[in-house]
Structure formats: structure tokens, C-alpha cells
KOLKE-174540 format. One record per atom (N, C-alpha, C): x, y, z; residue number from 1. Coordinates in Angstrom, 2 decimals. Layout:
     east    north       up  seq
        X        Y        Z  NUM
...
This chain:
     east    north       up  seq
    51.49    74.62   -24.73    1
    52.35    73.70   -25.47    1
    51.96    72.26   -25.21    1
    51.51    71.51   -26.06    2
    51.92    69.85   -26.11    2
    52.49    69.62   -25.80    2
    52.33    68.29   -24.20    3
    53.46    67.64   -23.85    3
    53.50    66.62   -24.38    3
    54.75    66.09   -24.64    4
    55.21    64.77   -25.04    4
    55.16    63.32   -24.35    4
    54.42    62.84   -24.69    5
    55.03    61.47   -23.74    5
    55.78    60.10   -24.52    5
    56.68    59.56   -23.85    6
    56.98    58.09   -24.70    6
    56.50    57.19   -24.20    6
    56.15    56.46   -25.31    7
    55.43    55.47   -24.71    7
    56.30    54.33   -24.93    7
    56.55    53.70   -23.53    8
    57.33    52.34   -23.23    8
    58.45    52.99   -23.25    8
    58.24    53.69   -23.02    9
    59.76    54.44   -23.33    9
    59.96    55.17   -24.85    9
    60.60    54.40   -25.47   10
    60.28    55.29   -27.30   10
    60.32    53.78   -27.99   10
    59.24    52.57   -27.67   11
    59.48    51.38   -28.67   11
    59.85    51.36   -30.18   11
    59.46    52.20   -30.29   12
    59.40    52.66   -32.13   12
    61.49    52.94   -32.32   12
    62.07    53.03   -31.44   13
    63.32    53.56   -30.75   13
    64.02    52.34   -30.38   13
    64.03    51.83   -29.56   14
    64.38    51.57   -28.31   14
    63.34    49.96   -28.09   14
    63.79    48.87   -27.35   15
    63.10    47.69   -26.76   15
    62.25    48.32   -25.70   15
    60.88    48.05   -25.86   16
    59.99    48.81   -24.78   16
    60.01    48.32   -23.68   16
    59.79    49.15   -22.77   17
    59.87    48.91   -21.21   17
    61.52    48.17   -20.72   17
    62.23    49.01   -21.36   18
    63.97    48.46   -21.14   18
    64.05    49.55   -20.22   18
    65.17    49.64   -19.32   19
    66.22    50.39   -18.94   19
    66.54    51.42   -19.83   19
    67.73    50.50   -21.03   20
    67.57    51.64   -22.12   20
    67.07    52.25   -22.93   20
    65.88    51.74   -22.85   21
    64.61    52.55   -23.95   21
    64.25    53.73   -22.89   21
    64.15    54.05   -21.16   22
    64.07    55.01   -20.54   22
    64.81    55.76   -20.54   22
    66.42    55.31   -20.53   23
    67.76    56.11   -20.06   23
    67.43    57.31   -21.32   23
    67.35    56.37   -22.73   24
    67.29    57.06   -24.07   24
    66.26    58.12   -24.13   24
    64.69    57.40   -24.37   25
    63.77    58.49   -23.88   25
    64.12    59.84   -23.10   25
    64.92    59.26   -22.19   26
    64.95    60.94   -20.89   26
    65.88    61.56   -21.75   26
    67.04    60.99   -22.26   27
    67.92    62.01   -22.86   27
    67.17    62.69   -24.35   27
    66.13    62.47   -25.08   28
    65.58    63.24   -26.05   28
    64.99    63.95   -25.76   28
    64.09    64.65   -24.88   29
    63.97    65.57   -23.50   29
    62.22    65.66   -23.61   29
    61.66    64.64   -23.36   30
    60.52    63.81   -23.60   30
    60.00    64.40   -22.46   30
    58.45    64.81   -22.02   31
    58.20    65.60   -21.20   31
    57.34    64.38   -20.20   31
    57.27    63.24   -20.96   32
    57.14    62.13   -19.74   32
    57.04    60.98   -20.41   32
    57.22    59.84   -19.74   33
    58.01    58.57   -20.13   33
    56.10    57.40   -19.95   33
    55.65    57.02   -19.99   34
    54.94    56.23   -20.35   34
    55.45    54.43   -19.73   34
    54.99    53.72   -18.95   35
    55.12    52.03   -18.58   35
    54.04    51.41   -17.93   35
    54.44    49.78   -17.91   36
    53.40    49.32   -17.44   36
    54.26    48.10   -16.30   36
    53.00    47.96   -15.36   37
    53.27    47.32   -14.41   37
    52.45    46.15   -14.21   37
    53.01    45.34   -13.92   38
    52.41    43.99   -12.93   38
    52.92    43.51   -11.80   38
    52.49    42.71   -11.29   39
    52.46    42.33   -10.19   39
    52.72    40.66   -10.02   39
    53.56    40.33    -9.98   40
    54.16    38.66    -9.56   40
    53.60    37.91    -8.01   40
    53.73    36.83    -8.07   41
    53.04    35.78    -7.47   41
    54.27    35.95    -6.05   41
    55.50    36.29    -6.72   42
    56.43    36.02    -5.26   42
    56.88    37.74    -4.88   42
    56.18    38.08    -5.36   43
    55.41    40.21    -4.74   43
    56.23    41.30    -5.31   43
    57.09    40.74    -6.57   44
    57.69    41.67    -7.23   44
    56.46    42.67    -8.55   44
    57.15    43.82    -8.34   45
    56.52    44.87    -9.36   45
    57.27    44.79    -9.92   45
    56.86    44.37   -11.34   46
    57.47    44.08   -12.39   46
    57.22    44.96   -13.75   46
    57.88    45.54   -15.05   47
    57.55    46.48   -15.54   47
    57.46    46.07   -16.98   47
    56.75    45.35   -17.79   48
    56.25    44.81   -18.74   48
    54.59    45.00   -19.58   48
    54.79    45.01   -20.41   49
    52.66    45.28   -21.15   49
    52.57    44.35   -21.37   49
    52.79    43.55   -21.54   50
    51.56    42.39   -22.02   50
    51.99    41.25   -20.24   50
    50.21    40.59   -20.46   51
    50.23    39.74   -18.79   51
    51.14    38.60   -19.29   51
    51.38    38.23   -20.51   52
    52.16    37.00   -20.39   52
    53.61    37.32   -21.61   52
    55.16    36.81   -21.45   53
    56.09    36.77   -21.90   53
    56.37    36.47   -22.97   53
    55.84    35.62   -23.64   54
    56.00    35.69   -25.23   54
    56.57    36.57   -26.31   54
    55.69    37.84   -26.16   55
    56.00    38.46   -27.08   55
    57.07    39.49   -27.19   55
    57.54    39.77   -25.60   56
    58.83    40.53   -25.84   56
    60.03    40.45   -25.21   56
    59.66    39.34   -24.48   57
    60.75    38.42   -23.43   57
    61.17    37.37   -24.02   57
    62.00    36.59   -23.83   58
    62.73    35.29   -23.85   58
    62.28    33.90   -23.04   58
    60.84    34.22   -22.90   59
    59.95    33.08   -22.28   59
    58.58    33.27   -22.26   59
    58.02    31.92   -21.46   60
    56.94    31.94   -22.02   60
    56.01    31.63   -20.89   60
    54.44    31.75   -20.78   61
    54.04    31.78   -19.78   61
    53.42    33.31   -18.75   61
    52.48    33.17   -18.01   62
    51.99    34.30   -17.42   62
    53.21    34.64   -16.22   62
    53.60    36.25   -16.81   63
    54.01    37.26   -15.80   63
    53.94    36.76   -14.49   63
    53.01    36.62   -14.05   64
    52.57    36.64   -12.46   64
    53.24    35.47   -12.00   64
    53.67    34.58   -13.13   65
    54.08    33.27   -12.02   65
    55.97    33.50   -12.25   65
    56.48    34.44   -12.49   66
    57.75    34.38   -12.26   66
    58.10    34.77   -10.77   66
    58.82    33.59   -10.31   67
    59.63    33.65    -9.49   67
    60.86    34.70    -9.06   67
    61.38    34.96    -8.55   68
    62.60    36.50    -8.73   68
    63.83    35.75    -9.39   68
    63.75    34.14    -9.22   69
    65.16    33.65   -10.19   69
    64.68    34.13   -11.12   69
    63.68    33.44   -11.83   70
    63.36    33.53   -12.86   70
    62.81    34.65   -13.89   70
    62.72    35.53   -12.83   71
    62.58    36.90   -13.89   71
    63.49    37.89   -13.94   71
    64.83    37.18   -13.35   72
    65.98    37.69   -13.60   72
    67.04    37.37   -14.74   72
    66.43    36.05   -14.66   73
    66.93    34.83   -15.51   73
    66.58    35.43   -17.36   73
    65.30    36.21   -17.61   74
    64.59    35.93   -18.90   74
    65.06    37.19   -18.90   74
    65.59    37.28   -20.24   75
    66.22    38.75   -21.19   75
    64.63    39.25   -22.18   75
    64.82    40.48   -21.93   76
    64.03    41.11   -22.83   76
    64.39    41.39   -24.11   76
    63.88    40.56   -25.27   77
    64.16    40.59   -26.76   77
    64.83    42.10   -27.07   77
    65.82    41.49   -27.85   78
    66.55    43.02   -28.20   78
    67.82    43.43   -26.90   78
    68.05    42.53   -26.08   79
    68.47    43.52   -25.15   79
    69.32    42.33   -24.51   79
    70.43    42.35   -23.55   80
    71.01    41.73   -22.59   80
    70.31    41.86   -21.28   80
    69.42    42.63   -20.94   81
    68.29    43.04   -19.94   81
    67.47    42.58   -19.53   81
    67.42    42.08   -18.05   82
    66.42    40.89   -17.58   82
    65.33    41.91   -17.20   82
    63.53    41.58   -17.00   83
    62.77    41.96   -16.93   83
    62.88    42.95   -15.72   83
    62.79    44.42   -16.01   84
    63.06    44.90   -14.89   84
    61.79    45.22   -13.93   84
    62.03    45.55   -12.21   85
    61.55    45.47   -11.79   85
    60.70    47.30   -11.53   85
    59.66    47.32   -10.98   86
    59.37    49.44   -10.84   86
    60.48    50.22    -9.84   86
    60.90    49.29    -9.29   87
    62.40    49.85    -8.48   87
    63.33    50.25    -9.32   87
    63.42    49.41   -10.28   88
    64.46    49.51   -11.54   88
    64.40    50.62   -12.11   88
    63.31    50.79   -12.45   89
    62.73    51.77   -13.60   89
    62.71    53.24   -12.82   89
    61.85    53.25   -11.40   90
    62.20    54.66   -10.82   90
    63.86    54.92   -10.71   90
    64.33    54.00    -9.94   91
    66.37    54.36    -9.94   91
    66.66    54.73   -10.91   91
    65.71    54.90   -12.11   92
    66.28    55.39   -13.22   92
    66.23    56.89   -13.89   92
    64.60    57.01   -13.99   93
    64.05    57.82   -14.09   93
    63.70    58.80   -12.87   93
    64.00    58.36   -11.89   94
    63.65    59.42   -10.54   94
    65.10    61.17   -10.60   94
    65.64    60.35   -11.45   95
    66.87    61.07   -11.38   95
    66.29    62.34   -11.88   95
    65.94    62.89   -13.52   96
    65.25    63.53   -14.28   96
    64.00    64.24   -13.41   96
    64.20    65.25   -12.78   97
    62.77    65.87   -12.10   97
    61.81    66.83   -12.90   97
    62.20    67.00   -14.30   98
    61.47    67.60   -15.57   98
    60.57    66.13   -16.20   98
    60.11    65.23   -15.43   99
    59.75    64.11   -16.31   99
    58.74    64.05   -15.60   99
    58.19    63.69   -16.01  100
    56.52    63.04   -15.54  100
    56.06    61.91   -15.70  100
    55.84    60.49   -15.05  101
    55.91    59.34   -15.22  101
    54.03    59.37   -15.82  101
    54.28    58.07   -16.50  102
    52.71    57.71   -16.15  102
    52.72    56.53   -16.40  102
    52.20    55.61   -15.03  103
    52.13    53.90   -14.48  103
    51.06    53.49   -14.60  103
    51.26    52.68   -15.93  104
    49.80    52.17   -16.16  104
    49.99    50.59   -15.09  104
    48.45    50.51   -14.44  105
    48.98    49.50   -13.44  105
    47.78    48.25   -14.63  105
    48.28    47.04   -14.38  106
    48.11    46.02   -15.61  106
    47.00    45.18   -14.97  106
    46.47    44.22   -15.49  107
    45.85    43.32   -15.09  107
    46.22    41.81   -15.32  107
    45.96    40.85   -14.39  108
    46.61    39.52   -15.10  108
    45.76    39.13   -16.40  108
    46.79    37.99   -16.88  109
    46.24    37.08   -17.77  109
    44.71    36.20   -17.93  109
    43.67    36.93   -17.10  110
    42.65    36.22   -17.17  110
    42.02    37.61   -17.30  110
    42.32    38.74   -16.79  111
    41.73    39.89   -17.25  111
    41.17    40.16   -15.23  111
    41.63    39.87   -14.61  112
    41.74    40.26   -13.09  112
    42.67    41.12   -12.58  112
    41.98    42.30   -11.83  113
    43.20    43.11   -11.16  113
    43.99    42.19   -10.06  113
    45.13    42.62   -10.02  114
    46.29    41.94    -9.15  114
    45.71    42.72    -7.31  114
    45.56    42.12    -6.86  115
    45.50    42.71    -5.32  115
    46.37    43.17    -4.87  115
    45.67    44.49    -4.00  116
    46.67    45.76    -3.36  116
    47.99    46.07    -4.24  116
    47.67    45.81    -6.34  117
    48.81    46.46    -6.78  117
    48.72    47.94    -6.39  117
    48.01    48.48    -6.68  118
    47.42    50.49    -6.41  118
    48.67    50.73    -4.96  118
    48.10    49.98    -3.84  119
    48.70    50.41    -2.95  119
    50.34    49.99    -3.01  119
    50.65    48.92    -3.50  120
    52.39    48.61    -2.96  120
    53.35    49.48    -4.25  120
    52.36    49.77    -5.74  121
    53.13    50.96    -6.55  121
    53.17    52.24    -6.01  121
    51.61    52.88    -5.52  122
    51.94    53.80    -4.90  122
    53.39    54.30    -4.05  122
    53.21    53.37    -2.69  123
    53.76    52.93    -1.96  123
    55.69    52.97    -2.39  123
    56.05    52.48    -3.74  124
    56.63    52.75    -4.55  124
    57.50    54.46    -5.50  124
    56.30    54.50    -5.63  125
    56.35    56.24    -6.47  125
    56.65    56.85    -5.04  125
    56.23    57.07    -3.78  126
    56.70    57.71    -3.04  126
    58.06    57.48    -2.17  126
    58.37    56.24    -2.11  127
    59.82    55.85    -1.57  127
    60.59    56.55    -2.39  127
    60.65    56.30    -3.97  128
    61.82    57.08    -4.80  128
    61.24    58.71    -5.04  128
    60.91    59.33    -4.51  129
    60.67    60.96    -4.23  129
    59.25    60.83    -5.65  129
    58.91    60.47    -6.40  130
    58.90    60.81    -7.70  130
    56.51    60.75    -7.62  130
    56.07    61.04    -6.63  131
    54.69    60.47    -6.57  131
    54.25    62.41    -6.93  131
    54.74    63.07    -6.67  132
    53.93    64.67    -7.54  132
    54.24    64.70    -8.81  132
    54.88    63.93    -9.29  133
    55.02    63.80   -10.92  133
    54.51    62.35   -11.49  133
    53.40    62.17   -10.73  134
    53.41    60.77   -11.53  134
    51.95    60.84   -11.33  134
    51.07    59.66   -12.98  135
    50.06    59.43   -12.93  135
    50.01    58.08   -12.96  135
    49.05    57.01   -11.86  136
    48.42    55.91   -11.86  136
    47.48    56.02   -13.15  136
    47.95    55.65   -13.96  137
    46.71    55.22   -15.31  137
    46.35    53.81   -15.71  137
    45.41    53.52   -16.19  138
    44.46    52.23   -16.50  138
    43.21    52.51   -17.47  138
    42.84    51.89   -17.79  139
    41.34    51.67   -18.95  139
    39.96    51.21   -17.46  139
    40.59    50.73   -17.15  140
    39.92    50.28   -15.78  140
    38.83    50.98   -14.70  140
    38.13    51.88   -14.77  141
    37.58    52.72   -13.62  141
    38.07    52.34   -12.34  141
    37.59    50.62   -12.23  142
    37.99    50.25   -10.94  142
    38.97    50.35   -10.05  142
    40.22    50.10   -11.06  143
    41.43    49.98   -10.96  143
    41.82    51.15   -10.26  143
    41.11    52.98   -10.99  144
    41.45    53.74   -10.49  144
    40.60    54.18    -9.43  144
    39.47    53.55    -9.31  145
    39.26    54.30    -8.05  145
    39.76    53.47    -6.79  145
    40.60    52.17    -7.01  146
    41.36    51.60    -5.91  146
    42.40    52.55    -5.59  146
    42.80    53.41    -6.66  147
    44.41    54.17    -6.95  147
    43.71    55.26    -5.91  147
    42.74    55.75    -6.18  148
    42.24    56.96    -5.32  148
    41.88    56.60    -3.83  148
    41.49    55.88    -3.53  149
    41.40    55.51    -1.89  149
    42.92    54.67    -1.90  149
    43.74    54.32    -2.54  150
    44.77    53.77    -1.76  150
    45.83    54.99    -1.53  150
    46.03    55.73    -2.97  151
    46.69    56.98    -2.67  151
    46.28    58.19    -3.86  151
    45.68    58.93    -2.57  152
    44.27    59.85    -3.13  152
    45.55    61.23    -3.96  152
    46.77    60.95    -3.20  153
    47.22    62.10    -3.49  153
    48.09    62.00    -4.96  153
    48.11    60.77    -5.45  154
    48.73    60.32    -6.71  154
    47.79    61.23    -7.50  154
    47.93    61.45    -8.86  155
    47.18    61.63    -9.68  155
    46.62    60.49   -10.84  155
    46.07    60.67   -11.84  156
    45.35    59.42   -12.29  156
    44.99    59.96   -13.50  156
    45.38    58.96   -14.52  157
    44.96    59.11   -15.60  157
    44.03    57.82   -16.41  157
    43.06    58.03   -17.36  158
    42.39    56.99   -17.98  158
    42.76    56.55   -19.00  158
    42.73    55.81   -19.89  159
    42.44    55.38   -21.20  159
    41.36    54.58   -21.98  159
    41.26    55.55   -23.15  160
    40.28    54.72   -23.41  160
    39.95    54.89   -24.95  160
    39.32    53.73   -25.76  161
    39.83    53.52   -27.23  161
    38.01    53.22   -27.58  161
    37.68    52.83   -28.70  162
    36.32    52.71   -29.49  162
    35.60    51.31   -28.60  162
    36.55    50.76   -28.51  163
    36.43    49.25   -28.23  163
    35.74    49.34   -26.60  163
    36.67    50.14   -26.12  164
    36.28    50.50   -24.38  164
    34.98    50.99   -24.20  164
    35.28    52.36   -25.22  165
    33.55    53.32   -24.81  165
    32.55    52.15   -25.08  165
    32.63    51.67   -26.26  166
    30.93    50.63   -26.46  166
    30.72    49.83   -25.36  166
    31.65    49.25   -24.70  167
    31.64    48.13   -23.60  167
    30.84    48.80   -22.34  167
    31.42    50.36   -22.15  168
    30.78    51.52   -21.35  168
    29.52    52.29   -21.37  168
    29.02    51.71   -22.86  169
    27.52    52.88   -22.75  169
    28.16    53.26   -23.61  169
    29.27    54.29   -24.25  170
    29.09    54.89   -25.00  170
    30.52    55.95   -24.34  170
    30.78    56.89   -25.47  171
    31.96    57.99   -24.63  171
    31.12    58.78   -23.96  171
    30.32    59.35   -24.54  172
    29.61    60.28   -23.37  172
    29.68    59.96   -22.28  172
    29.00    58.74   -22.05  173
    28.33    57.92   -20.32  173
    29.61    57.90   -20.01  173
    30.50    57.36   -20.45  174
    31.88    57.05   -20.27  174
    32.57    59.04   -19.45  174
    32.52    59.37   -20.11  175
    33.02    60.62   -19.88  175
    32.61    61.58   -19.04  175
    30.92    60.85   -18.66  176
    30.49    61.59   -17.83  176
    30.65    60.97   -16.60  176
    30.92    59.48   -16.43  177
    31.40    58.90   -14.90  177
    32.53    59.41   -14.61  177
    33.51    60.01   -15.10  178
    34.63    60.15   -14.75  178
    35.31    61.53   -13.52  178
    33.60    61.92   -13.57  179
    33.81    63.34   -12.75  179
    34.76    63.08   -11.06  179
    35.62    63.65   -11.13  180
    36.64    63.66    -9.88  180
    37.60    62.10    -9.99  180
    37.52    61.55   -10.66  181
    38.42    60.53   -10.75  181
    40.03    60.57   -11.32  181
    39.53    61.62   -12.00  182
    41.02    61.50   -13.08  182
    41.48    62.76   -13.34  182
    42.13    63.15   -13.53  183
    42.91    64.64   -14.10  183
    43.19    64.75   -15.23  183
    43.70    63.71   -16.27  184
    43.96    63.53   -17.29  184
    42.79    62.21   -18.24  184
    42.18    62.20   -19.29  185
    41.49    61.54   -20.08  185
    42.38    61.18   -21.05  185
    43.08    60.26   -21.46  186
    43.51    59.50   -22.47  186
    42.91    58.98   -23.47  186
    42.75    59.58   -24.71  187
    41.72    58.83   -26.11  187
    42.65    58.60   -27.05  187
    41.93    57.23   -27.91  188
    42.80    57.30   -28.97  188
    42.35    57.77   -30.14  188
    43.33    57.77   -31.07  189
    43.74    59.31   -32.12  189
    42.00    58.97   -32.66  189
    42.02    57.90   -33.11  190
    40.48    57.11   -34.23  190
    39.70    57.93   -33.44  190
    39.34    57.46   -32.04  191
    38.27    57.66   -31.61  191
    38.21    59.53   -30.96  191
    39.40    59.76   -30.95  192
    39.69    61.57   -30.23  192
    38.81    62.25   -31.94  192
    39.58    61.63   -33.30  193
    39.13    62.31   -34.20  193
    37.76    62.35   -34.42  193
    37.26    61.09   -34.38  194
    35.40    60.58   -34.62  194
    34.40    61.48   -33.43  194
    35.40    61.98   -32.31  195
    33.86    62.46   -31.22  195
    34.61    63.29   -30.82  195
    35.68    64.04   -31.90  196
    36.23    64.90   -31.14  196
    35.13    66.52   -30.60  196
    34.10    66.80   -31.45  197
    33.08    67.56   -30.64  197
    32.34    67.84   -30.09  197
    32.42    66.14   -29.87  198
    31.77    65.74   -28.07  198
    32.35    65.86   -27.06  198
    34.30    65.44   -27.31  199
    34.89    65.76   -26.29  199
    35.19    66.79   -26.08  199
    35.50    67.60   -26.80  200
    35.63    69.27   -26.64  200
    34.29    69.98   -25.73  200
    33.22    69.59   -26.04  201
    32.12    70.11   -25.31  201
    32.18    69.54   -23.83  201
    32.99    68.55   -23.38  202
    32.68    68.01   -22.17  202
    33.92    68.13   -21.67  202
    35.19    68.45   -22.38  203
    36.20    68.31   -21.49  203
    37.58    69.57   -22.07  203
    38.19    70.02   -21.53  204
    39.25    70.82   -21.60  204
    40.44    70.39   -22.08  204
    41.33    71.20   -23.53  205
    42.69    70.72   -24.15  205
    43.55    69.91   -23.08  205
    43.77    70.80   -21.99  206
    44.94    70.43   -21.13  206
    44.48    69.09   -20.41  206
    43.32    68.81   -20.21  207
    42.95    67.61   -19.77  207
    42.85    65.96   -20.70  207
    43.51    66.38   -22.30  208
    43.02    65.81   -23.17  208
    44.66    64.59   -23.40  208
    44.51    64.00   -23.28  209
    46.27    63.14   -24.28  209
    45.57    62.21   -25.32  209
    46.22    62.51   -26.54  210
    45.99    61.84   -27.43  210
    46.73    60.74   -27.68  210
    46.69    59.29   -28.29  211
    47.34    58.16   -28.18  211
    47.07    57.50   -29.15  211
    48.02    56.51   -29.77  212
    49.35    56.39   -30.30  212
    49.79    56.63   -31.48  212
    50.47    58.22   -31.49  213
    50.70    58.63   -32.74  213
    51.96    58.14   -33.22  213
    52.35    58.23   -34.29  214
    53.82    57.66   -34.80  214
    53.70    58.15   -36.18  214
    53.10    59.04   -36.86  215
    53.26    59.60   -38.42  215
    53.20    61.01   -38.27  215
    54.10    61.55   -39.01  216
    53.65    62.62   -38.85  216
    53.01    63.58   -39.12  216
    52.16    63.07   -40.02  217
    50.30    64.22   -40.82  217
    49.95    63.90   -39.48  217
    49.33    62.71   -38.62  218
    48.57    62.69   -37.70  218
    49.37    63.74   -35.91  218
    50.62    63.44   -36.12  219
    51.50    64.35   -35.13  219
    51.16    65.63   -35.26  219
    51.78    65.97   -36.48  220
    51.44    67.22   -36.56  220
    49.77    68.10   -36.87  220
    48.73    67.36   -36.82  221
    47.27    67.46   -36.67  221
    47.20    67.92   -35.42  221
    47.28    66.84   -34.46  222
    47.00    67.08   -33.22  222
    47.97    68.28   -32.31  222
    49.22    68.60   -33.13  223
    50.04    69.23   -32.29  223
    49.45    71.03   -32.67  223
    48.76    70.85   -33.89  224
    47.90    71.93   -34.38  224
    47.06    72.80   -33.57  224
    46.14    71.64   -33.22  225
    45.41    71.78   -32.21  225
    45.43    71.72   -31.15  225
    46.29    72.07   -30.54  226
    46.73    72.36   -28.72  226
    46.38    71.49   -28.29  226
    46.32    69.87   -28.67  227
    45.95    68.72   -27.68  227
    47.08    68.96   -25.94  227
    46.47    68.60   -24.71  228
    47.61    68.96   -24.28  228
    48.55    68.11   -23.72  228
    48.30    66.86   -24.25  229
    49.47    66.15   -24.47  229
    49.20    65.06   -25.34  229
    50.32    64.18   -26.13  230
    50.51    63.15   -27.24  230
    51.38    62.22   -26.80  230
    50.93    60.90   -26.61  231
    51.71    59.77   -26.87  231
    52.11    59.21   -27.92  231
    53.55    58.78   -27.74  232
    53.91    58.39   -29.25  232
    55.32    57.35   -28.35  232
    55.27    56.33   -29.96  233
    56.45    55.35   -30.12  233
    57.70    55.84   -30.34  233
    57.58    56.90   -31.20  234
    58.69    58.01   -31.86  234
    58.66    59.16   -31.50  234
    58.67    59.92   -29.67  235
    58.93    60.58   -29.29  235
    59.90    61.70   -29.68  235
    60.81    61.30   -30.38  236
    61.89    62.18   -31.41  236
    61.03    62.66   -32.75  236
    59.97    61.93   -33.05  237
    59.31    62.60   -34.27  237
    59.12    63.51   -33.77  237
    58.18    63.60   -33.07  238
    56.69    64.50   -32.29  238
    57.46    65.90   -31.63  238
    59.07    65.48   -30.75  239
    59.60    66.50   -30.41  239
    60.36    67.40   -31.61  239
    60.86    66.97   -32.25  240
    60.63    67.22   -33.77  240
    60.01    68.74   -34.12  240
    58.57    67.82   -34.28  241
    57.61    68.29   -35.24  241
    56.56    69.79   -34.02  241
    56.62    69.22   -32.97  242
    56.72    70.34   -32.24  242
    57.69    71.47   -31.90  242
    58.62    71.50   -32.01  243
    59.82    72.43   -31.78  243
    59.79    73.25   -33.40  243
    59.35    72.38   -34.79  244
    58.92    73.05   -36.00  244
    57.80    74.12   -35.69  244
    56.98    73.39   -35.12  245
    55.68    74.59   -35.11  245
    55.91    75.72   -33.98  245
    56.54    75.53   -32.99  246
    56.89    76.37   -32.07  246
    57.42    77.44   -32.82  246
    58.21    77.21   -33.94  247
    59.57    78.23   -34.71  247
    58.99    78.74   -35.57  247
């Protein structure tokens, strides 16, 4: 069976990376919740996608330089909800032990990893019980093989889109560095469809998540084909349209 994931929670739904875009997500019975993390200047883990506030916050300016007034202070568009922190977000979701997180860890606004983020999220996922259900994911190699020597026992997932492989050599080269790094390969739908029988020759359904679906000819394509798991905005489609084909 296809697992489900939301991504940001269910944005397509819900204000992404809210409180209540998670609370919501868990109650549509989403088989894992999808966020992203950064890392602030005064050592808060903070749970936002993009490195700078503009586009879905109530301010402006790079992530990393909020202060804890101040990123308490800025509401997330759509919401009465100040930027929450990965404490926030596990107290939330730790509850749900049918869920499966996956923490994409971010990079700043210049395109630099944040130092010892790998270790103080880790560090994180295991205080709130929740680190055997959770994947450290990134586009990053680096990123994850910091995740693997900081905490080998996390699991780890990749991503990676048309734009990534060329930068890499190519998906192949790409796909072939990845041996022991990751458990899960993340592609998106364009590029899963264009090389999909390259990736089939090199890699296994259950190892496969497809990303970011939100229609449902393309939902229900991939849910066809035993991908073994799908990210989506509209997590209620997809659970949907899977529970159709199940019947």
C-alpha cells in the first residue's frame, strides 16, 4: 500500500508548517506529516520552508536572525500562530504513534548549512520519544551524511528534482552515490515520470516517494503503480483516491 505523506502539513488545506495544519493533517489519518526546519542565530529550531519570512510570515528578513522575542512576536499568514518552534511541532505530533515524521533540515539564506543543526534536531526527535519514526531529509548529500555520523540511528531520506540531478552528473551518478546513505529516495513526479526506467532498474517501489502531487490523474497514476509512498498538499485527495482503489 502507498503511504501518504502531507506535506507542511496539508498546505493545499491548512497554513503550512502551522500547529493547525499538523493537528488537522493527523486527524485525516495521513501516514506521515512532512516539515521543515531551521536553525536561528539565538539557537532556536524553528519550523518554517523558506530561509527568509516574507512569504508566509508577517515579516521580513532572514529566519536565522530572529531573536526568541521576535519569533514569537511574527504570526504566520493565515493564522493567529507565531512561528513555531520543532518542540512545538513534536508536542504535537509525538502524540499520534501511527505517524511518521519527515524533517527536512533547511539551509540558510545564502545557501549554507546551519552548524550542528543534524545534531541538536536529532537530539530533539529523541527527547520527544518520536526518532524510530522519523526521517532526517534534505536535497543535500552533505547535510545527510552529517545526519548519519551525528545520529546514525535516525533514518534519512533524499530529495531530489531535474534541477538537482543535472547539478549532480546526472540521476544515475546521483543514484548511484547514494548507496547506504538513505532508506528512502524522494523524486519528483516530472522527473520520477521521465527516468522512471532507470529508477526502477536501480531502486525498489518501497524505497521510492513520489513528490508533489495535488491532481488527481497524476494521484491516482502513481497510486496505480505501487509507488511506496506520495507527497501531497491535499493529503485528503490522495487518501481519498487510495481508499477508492483499495475497494
Amino acid at each position: 500500500m502507498t503511504l501518504i505523506t502531507g506535506h507542511r502539513g496539508a498546505r493545499n488545506l491548512w497554513p503550512e508548517n502551522s500547529l493547525a495544519g499538523f493537528r488537522n493533517a493527523t486527524a485525516l489519518g495521513v501516514d506521515a506529516i512532512e516539515f521543515d526546519v531551521h536553525l536561528t542565530r539565538s539557537g532556536e529550531l524553528v519550523v518554517i520552508h523558506d530561509a527568509t519570512l516574507e512569504r508566509t510570515a508577517e515579516g521580513v528578513g532572514p529566519v536565522q536572525d530572529l531573536s526568541v522575542e521576535a519569533r514569537k512576536s511574527v504570526r504566520l499568514k493565515g493564522t493567529d500562530e507565531a512561528i513555531p518552534t520543532l518542540g512545538d511541532v513534536l508536542d504535537v505530533l509525538a502524540v499520534n504513534k501511527g505517524i511518521d515524521l519527515h524533517v527536512e533540515i533547511k539551509i540558510d539564506e545564502t545557501g549554507t548549512p546551519y552548524p550542528d543543526i543534524a545534531a541538536r534536531v536529532a537530539a530533539e526527535l529523541f527527547r520527544f520519544g518520536v526518532s524510530e519514526r522519523s526521517y532526517l531529509t534534505s536535497f543535500d548529500t552533505s547535510v545527510l551524511e552529517e545526519c548519519r555520523l551525528q545520529a546514525p540511528d535516525v533514518s534519512r531520506l533524499v530529495s531530489v528534482n531535474a534541477a538537482w540531478a543535472e547539478k549532480q552528473g546526472g540521476l544515475a551518478a546521483f543514484i548511484d552515490r547514494l548507496n547506504g546513505l538513505v532508506e528512502i529516495v524522494a523524486i519528483h513526479h516530472e522527473l520520477m515520470e521521465a527516468e522512471w526506467d532507470l529508477i526502477r532498474s536501480r531502486l525498489p517501489l518501497d524505497r521510492l516517494c513520489v513528490w508533489t502531487l495535488n491532481d488527481e490523474p497524476g494521484i491516482r497514476h502513481w497510486l496505480e503503480r505501487g509507488i511506496g509512498s506520495l507527497t501531497s498538499d491535499s493529503p485528503d485527495l490522495a487518501l481519498k483516491l487510495r481508499a477508492g482503489i483499495a475497494a
